[in-house]
C-alpha positions as CSV (number, residue, x, y, z in Angstrom):
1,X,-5.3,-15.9,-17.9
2,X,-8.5,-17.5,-17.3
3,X,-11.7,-15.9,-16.0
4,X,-12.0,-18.7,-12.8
5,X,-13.1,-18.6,-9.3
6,X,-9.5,-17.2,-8.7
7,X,-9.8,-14.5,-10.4
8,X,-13.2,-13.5,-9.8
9,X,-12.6,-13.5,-5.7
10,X,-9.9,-11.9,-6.0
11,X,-10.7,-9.0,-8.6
12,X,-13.7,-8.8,-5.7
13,X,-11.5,-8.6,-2.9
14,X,-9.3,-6.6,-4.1
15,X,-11.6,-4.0,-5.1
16,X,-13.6,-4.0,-2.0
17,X,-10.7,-3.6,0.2
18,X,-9.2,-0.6,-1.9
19,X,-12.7,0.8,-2.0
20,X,-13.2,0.4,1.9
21,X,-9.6,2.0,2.4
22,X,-10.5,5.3,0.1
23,X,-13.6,5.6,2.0
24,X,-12.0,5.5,5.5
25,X,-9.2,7.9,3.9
26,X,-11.4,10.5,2.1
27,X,-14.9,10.0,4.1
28,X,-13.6,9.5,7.5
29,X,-9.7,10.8,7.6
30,X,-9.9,13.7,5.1
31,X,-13.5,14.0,5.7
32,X,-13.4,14.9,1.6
33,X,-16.9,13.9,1.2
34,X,-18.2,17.9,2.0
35,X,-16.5,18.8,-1.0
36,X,-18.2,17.2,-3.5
37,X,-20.7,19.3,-5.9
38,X,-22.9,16.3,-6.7
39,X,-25.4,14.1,-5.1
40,X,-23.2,11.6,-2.7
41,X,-24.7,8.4,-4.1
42,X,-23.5,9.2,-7.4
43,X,-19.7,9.9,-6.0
44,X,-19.9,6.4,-4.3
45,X,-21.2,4.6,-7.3
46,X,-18.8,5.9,-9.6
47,X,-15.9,5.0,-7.3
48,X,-16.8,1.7,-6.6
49,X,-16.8,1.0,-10.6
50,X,-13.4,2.7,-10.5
51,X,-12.1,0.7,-8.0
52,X,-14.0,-2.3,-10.0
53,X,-11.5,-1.3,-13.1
54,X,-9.1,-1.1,-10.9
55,X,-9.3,-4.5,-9.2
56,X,-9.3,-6.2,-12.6
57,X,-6.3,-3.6,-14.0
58,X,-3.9,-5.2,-10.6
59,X,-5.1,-8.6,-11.4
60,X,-4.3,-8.5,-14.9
61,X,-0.8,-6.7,-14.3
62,X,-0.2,-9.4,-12.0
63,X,-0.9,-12.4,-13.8
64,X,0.7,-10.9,-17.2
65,X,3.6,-12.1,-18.7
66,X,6.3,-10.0,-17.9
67,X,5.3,-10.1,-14.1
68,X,5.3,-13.7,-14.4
69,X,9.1,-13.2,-14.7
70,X,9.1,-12.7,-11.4
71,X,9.4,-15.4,-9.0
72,X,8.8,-14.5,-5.6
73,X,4.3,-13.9,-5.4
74,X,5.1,-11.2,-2.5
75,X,7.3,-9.5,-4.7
76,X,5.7,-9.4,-7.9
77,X,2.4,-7.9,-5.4
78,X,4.2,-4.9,-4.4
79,X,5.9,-4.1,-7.6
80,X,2.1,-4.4,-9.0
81,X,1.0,-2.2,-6.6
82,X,3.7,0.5,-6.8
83,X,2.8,0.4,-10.3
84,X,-0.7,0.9,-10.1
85,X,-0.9,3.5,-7.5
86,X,1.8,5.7,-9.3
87,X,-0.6,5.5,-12.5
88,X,-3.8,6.1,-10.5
89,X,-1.7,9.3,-9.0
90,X,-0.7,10.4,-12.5
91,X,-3.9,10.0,-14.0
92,X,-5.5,12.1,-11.0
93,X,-3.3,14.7,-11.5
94,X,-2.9,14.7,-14.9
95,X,-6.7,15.4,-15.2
96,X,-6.6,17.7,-11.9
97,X,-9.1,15.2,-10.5
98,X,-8.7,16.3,-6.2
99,X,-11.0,16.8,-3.8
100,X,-8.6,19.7,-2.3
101,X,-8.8,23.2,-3.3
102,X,-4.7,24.5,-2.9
103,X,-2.5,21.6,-4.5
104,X,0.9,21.8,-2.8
105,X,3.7,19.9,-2.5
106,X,3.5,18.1,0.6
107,X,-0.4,17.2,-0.2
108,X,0.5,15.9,-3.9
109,X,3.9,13.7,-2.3
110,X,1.1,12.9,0.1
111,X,-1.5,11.5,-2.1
112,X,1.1,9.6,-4.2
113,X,2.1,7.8,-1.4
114,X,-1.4,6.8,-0.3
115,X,-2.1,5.9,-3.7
116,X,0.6,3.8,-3.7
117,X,0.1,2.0,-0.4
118,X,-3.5,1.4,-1.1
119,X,-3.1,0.1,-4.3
120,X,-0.3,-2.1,-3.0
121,X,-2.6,-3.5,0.2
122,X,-5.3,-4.2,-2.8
123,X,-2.4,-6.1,-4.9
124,X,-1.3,-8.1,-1.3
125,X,-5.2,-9.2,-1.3
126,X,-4.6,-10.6,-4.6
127,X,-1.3,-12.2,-3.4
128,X,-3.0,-13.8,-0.4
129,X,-6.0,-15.2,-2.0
130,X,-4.1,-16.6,-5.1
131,X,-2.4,-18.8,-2.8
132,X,-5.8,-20.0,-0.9
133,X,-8.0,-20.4,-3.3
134,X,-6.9,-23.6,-6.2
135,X,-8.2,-23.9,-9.0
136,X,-10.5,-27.5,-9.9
137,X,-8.0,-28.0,-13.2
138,X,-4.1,-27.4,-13.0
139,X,-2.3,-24.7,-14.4
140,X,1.3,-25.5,-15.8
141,X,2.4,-22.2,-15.8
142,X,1.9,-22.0,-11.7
């Protein structure tokens, strides 16, 4: 994988969009936001690095070689994002990292499915863009 105009966009994209659908879920949805215990700007700051990591994480899983495997773009997009929103939902659970005080069963099944769709619409950016924007020098493996 090279670091190209490509990628950069679309690590960008991606990210923002996730970013802007967490906010709408958690800030405007959930209204989450009351929750927190720390200084808002912080909370914002730190997620929109996270969802920098997590931009570059979807890109990376997309473009790697045993995704490359898979033929059909769409396809290997929402296998990428299933993939990365389960994780995302393991690793917030796994640490107990939730905005909500009572955990149940519905809100956990809940959250894994936004996780999922989320990080999915984020990998479909990805999809989208790679097939707009072309690189200045061929690739042979595209």
């Amino acid at each position: 994988m090279k670091l190209n105009i490509r990628f950069f966009i679309s690590w960008i994209a991606c990210a923002l969009v996730m970013f802007i659908l967490f906010y709408i879920w958690h800030g405007v949805f959930l209204n989450d936001f009351k929750r927190i215990k720390f200084p808002i700007t912080w909370f914002v700051m730190f997620a929109a690095l996270t969802y920098l990591i997590f931009g570059a994480g979807i890109y990376l899983l997309f473009e790697s070689q045993i995704m490359r495997s898979i033929r059909s773009v769409f396809m290997r997009g929402l296998l990428c994002g299933v993939i990365a929103g389960f994780s995302l939902f393991m690793i917030a659970t796994v640490v107990n990292i939730s905005l909500t005080k009572h955990l149940s069963m519905q809100h956990l099944l809940v959250d894994c499915l936004w996780q999922i769709a989320e990080q999915t619409v984020g990998a479909m950016v990805i999809v989208v863009l790679r097939g707009f924007i072309h690189d200045s020098v061929p690739h042979n493996a595209d």
